[in-house]
C-alpha positions as CSV (number, residue, x, y, z in Angstrom):
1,X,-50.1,-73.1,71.6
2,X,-46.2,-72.8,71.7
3,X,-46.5,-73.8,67.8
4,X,-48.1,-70.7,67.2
5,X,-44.9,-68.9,68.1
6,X,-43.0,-70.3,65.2
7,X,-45.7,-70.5,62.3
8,X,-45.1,-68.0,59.5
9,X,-47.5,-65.2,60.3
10,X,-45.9,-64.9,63.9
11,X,-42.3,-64.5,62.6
12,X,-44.8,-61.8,60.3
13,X,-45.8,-60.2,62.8
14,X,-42.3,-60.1,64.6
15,X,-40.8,-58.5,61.7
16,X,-42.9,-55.9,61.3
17,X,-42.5,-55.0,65.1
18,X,-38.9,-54.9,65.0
19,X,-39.4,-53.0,61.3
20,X,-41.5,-50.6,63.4
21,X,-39.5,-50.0,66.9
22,X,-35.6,-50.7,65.7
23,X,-35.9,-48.9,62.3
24,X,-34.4,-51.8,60.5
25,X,-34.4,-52.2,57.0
26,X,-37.5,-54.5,55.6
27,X,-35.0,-56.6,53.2
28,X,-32.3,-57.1,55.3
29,X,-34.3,-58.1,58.3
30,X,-36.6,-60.4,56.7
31,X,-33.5,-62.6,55.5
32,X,-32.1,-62.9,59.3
33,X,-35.9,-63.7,60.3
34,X,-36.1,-66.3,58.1
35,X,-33.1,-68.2,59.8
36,X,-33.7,-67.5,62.8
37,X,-36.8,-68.9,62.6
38,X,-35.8,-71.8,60.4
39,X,-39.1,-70.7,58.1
40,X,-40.1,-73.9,55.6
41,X,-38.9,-73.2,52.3
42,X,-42.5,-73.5,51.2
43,X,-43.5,-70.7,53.9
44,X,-41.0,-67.8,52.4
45,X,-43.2,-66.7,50.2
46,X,-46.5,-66.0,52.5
47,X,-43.8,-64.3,54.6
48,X,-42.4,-62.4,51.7
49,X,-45.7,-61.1,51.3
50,X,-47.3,-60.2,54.1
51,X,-44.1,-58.5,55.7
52,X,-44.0,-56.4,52.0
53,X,-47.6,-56.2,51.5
54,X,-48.6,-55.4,54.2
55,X,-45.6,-52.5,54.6
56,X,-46.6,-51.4,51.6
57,X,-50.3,-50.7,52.5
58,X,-50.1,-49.7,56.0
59,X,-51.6,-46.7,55.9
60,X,-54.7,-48.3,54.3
61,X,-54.9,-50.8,56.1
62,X,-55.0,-48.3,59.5
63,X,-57.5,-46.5,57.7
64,X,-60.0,-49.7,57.4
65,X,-59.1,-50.4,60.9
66,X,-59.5,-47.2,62.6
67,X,-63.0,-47.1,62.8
68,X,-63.4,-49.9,65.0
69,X,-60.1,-49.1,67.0
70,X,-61.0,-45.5,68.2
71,X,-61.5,-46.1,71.7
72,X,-58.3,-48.3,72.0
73,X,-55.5,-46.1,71.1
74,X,-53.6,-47.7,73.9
75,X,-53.1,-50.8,72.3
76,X,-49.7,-52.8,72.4
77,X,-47.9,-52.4,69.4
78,X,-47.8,-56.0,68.0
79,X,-51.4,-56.4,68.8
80,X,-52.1,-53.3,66.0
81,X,-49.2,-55.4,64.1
82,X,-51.3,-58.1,64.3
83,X,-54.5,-56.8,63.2
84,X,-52.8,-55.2,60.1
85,X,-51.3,-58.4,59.0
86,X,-54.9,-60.0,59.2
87,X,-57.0,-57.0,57.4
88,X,-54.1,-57.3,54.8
89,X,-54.8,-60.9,54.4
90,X,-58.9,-60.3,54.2
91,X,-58.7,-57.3,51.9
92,X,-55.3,-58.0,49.5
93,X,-55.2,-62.1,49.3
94,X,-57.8,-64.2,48.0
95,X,-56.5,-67.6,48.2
96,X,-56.8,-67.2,52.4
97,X,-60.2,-68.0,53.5
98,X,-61.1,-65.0,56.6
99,X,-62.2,-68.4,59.2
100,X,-58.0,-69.3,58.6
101,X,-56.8,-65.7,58.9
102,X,-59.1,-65.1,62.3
103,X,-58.1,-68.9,63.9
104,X,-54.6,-67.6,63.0
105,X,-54.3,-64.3,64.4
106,X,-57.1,-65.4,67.7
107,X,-54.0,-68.4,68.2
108,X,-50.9,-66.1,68.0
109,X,-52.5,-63.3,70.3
110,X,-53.4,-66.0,73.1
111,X,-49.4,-67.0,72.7
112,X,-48.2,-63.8,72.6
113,X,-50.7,-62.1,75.5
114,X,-53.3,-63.4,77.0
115,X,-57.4,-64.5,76.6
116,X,-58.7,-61.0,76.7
117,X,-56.1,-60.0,73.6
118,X,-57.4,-62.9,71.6
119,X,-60.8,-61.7,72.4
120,X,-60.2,-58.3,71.9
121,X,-58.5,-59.2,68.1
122,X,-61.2,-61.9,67.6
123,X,-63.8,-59.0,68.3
124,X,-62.1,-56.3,66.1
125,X,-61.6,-58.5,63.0
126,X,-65.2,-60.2,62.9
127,X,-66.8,-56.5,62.9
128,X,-64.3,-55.4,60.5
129,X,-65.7,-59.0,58.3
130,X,-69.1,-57.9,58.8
131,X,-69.4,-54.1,57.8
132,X,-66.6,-54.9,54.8
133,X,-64.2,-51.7,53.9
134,X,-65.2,-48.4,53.6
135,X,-64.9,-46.6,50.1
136,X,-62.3,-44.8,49.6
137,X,-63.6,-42.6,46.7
138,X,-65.7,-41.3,48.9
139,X,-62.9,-39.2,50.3
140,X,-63.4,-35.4,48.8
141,X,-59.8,-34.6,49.3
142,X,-58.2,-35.7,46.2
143,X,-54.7,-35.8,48.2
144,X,-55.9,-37.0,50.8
145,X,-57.7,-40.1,48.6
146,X,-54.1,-40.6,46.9
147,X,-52.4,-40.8,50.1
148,X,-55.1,-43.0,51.6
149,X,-55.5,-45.0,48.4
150,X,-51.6,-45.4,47.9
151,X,-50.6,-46.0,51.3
152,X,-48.0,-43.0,51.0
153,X,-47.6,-39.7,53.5
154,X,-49.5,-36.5,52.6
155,X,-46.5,-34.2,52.3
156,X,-44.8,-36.8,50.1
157,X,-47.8,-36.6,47.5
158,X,-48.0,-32.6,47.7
159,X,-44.1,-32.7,47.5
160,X,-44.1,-34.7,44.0
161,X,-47.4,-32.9,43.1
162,X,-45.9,-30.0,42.6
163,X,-42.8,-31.7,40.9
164,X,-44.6,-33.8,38.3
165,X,-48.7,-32.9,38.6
166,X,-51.5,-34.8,40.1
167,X,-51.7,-37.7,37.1
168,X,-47.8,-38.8,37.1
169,X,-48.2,-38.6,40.8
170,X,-50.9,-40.9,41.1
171,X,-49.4,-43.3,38.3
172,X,-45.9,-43.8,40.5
173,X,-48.0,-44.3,43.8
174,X,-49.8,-47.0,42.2
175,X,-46.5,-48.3,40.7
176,X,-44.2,-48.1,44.2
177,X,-47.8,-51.3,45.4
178,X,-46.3,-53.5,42.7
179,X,-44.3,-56.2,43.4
180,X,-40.4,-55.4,41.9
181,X,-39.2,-57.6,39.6
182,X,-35.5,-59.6,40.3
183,X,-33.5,-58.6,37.4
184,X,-29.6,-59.4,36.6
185,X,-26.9,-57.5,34.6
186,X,-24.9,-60.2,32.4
187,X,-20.9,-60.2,32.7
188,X,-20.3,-59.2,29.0
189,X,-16.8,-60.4,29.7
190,X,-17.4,-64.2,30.8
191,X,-20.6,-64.8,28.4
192,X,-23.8,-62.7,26.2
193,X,-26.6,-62.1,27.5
194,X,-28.0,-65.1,24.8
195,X,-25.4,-67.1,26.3
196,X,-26.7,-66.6,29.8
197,X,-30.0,-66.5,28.6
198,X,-29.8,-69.8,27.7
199,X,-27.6,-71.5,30.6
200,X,-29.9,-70.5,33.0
201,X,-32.9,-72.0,31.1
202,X,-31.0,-75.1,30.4
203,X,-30.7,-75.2,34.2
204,X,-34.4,-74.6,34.7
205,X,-34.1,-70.5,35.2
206,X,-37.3,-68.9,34.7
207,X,-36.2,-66.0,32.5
208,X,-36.6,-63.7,30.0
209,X,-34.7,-60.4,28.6
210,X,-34.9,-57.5,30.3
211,X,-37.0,-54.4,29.0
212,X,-34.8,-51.3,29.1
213,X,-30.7,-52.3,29.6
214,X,-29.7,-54.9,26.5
215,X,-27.5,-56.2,29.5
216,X,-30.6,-57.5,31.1
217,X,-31.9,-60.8,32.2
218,X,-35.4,-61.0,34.5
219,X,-36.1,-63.8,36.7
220,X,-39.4,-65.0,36.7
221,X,-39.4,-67.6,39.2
222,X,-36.9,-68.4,42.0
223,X,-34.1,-65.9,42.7
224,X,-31.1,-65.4,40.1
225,X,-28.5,-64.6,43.6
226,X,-28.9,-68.3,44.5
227,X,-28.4,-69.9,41.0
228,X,-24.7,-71.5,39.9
229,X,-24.4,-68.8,37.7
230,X,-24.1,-66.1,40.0
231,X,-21.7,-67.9,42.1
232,X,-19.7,-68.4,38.9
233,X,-19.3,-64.3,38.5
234,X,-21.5,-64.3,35.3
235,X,-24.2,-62.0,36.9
236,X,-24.9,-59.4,39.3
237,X,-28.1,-58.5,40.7
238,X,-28.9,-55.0,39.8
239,X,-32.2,-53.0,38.9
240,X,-32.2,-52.2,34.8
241,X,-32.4,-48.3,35.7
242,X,-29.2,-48.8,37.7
243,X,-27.1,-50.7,34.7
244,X,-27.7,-47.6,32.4
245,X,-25.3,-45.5,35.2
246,X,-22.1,-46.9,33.9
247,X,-23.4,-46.9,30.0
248,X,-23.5,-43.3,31.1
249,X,-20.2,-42.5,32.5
250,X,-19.0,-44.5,29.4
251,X,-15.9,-45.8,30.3
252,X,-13.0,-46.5,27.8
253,X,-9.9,-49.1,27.9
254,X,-7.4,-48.2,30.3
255,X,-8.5,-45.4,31.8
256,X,-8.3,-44.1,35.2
257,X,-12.3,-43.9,36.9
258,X,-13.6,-43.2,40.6
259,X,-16.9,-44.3,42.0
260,X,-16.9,-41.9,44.7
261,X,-19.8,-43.6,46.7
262,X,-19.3,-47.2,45.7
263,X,-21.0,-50.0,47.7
264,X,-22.1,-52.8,47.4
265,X,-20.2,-52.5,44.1
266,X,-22.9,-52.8,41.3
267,X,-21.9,-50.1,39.5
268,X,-18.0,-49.7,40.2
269,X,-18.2,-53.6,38.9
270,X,-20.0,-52.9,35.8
271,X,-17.5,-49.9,35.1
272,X,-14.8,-52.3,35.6
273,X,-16.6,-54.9,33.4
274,X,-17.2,-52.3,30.5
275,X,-12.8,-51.7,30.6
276,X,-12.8,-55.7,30.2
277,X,-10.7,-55.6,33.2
278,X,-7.6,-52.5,32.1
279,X,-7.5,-49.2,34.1
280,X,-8.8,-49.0,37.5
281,X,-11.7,-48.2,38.9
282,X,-10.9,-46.5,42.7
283,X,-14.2,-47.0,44.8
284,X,-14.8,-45.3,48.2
285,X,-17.4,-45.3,50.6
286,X,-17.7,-44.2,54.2
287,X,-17.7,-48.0,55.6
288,X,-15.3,-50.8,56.1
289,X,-18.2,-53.2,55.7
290,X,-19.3,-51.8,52.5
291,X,-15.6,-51.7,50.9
292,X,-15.5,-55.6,52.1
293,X,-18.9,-55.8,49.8
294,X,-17.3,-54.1,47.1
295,X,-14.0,-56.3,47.2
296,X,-16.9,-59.8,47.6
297,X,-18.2,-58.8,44.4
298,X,-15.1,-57.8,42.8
299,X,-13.6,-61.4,43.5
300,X,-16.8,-63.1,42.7
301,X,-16.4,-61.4,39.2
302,X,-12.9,-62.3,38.8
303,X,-12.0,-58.0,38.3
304,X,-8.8,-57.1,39.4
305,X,-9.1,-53.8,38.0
306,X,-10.7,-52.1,41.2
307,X,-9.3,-50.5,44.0
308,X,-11.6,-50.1,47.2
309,X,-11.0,-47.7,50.2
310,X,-12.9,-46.7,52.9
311,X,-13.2,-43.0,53.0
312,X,-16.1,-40.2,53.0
313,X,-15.5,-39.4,50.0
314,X,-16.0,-35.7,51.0
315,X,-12.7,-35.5,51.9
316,X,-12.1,-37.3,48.3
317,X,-9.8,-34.4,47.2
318,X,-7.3,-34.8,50.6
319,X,-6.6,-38.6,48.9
320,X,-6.0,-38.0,45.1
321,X,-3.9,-35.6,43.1
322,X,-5.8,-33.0,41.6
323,X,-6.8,-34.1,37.7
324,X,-6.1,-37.3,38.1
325,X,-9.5,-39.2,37.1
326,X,-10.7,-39.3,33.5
327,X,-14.4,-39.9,35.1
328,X,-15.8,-39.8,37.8
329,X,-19.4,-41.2,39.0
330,X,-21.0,-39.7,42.7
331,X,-24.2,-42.4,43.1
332,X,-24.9,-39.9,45.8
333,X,-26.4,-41.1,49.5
334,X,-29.9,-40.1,49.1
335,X,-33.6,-40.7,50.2
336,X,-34.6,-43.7,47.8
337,X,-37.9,-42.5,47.1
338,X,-37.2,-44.4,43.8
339,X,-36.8,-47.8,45.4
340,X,-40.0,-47.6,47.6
341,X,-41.5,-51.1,45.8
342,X,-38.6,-52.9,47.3
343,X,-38.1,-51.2,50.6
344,X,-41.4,-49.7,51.2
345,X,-40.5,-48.4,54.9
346,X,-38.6,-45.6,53.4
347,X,-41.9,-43.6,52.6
348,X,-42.7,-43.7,56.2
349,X,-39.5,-43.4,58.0
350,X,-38.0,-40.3,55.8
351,X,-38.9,-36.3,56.4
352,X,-38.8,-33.6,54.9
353,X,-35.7,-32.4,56.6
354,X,-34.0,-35.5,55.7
355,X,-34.5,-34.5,52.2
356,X,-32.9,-30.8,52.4
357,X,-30.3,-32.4,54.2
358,X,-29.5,-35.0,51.6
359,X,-29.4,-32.5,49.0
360,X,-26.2,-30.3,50.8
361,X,-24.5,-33.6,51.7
362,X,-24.9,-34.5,47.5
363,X,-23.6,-31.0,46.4
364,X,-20.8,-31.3,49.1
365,X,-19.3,-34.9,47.5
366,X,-20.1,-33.1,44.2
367,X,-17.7,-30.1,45.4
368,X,-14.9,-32.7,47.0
369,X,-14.4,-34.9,43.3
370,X,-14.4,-31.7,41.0
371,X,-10.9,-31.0,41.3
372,X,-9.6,-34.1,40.8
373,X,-11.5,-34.5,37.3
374,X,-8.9,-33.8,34.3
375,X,-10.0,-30.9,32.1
376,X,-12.3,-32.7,29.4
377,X,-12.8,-35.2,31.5
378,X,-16.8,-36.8,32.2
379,X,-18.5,-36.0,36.0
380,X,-21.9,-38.4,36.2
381,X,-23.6,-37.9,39.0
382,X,-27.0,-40.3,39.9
383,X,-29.5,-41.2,42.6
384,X,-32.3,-43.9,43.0
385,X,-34.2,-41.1,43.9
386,X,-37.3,-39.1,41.9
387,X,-37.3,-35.8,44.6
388,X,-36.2,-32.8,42.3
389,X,-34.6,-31.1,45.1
390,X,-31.9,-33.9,45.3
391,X,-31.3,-34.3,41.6
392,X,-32.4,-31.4,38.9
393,X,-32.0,-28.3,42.2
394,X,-28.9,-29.8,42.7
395,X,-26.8,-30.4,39.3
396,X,-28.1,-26.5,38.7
397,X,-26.7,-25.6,41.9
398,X,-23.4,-27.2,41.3
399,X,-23.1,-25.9,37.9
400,X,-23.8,-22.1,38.7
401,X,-20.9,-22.9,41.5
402,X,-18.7,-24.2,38.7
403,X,-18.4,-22.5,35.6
404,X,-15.9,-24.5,34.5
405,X,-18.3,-27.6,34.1
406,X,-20.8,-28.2,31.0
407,X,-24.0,-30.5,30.5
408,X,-23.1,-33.5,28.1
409,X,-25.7,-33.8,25.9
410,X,-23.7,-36.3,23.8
411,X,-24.8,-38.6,27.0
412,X,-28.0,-39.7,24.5
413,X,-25.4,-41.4,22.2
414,X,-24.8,-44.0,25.1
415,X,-28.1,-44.4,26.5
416,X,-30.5,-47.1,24.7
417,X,-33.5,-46.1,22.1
418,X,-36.2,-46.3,25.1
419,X,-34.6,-43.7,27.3
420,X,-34.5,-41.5,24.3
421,X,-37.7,-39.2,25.2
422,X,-36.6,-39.3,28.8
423,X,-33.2,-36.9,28.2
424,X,-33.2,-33.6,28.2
425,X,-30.3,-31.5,28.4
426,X,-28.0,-34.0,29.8
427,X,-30.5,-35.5,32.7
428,X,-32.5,-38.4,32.7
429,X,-35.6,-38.8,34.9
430,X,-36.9,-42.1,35.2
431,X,-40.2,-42.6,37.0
432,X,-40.9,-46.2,38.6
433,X,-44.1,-46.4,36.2
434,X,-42.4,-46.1,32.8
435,X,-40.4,-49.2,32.5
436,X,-41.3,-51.2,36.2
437,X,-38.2,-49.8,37.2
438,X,-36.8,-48.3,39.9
439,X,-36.9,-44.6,39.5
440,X,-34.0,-42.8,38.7
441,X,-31.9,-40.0,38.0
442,X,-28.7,-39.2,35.5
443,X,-27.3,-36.4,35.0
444,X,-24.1,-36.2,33.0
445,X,-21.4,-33.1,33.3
446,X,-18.3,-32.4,31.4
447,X,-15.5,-30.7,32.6
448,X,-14.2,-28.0,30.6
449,X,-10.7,-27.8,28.6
């Protein structure tokens, strides 16, 4: 029985309980589980996805499972843990047959409780085989469907409702269920993305061009961080809605640039990349940790051209001399909603407070960097976010703060032929369903002068 402790829907369920009571990150955690549990290399993918999958469809799942749970609200935790993992199985993956999943989950509760648990689970998940899943379009409430449907909180759907309408809401709840794709930004300065292209399917890579940055490769199969490649500095990992930030800040030779809110280092390095090395780029964040990511990547690159300190970068202005940066980017702190696909416990664990307060720490870096622009100089300011009230409420805000600061609508020039429709005076919005991206947000200033 001891086995059952170790097999790969245990260390499944044992994520998603310390997911759930330590409020640890899905991607990070899942790593450190799979060594400390020694998983099979064969094994990391069932993990992979029922950790994700069954994240990303836990409210559905509780739906299915409620109506048989009603008088047991006083269930342990990993028990309901349990259950959800199994229903996610039954409902989401046809290649396990339901007498595996129930021997399974009946095995792991006698190891982890007792005979009346693995009675009580055996019980719950043979009615919930017999009487099959309820249907959901049944539901009259059409936000309460979406939410149900989507696995995503009520006010998060009203929020975005009201942002984009009913129909663009529904299309990026359906996208945030997808599986994310690994994609890589090439190191223009070591080798083209034809030349990488190639290397890594010489080596067995499967790859293929991105479909919005031209400085994108996709993996297909196996993970592009672990290839020789990347160990030689001639990719990074990085979402293709990310690589268009430093197209955006359009960086020139020699200049001087600061990343106000730097780590890990993606986009400070690709900044540093696009000066083929002259200037500097000087990256802050708030954490020693982080700067020690930011200076990792930098070396794995072979870019001597950055500078990293750890500051908050609110107090930005008390470091540098006043116009002293011929650019500045502030890839503000903010809630993620448009990262959800790969770190689907954000829809559950943020508020809406955590929103409005996002947005005054965002306009308060903003305010800290604005000084130390030079007169002409470019402000870009992002977020992997899609929430107006951090990205549209706040540029306006800023800007009716600082007259002295324009929209650059020359931004287009920079930005490839596919994001054309998506910029409008200066900002791009882009929703996860568009490209299979991670949604995100641009918006380009220019100081005046």
């Amino acid at each position: 029985m001891k086995k059952h402790l170790n097999n790969v829907r245990n260390v499944a369920v044992e994520t998603l309980l310390q997911i759930e009571k330590n409020q640890a990150y899905s991607n990070l955690l899942l790593n450190s589980m799979i060594k400390k549990y020694k998983v099979n290399e064969k094994d990391i993918g069932l993990l992979t996805e029922l950790v994700y999958g069954t994240l990303q469809r836990r409210e559905t799942v509780d739906y299915y499972l409620n109506q048989f749970l009603n008088n047991n609200k006083k269930i342990e935790i990993w028990v309901k843990i349990l259950l959800r993992i199994s229903v996610y199985q039954m409902v989401y993956l046809d290649r396990v047959p339901d007498r595996a999943i129930l021997f399974e989950a009946v095995e792991i509760a006698k190891a982890r409780g007792h005979k009346g648990i693995a009675s009580f689970v055996n019980g719950i998940l043979r009615s919930f085989q017999r009487e099959g899943i309820p249907d959901l379009n049944l539901i009259k409430d059409d936000i309460e469907r979406l939410s149900i449907k989507t696995s995503h909180p009520r006010w998060l759907i009203e929020k975005w409702i009201k942002q984009y309408g009913y129909q663009e809401t529904e299309k990026m709840c359906e996208a945030n269920l997808t599986p994310p794709s690994q994609t890589a930004r090439v190191n223009i300065m070591k080798n083209s993305v034809e030349e990488l292209y190639q290397q890594l399917t010489n080596d067995g890579v499967l790859v293929e061009y991105g479909d919005l940055s031209v400085d994108a490769i996709k993996g297909l199969k196996g993970n592009l961080a672990l290839t020789e490649a990347f160990q030689k500095g001639l990719l990074t990992i990085q979402d293709e809605s990310s690589m268009l930030v430093a197209r955006a800040v359009n960086p020139q030779l020699n200049e001087r640039i600061l990343d106000a809110c730097a780590a890990p280092g993606g986009k400070s390095t690709h900044l540093a990349e696009r000066m083929k090395g002259t200037g500097t780029v000087h990256s802050l964040d708030l954490h020693e940790h982080k700067v020690k990511l930011i200076n990792q990547q930098a070396k794995r690159l072979n870019l001597l051209n950055i500078e990293a300190t750890a500051i908050d970068s609110r107090k930005a202005d008390e470091l540098f001399e006043k116009e002293s940066f011929d650019r500045i980017l502030v890839d503000a702190p903010c809630s993620g909603f448009g990262v959800i696909r790969r770190k689907p416990d954000i829809k559950y664990t943020k508020t809406i407070q955590d929103v409005t307060n996002l947005a005054q720490l965002q306009l308060e870096i903003l305010e800290s960097v604005a000084s130390l622009l030079k007169s002409g100089g470019m402000l870009v300011y992002s977020t992997c976010t899609i929430d107006r009230e951090e990205n549209n409420d706040v540029i306006k805000k800023f800007l009716q703060d600082h007259p002295e600061f324009e929209r650059n609508l020359a931004v287009k020039d920079y930005l490839p032929e596919k994001i054309q429709p998506y910029i409008h005076d200066g900002e791009v919005q882009i929703l996860p369903h568009y490209f299979g991206t991670d949604g995100f947000y641009i918006a380009s200033l220019r100081k005046k002068g």
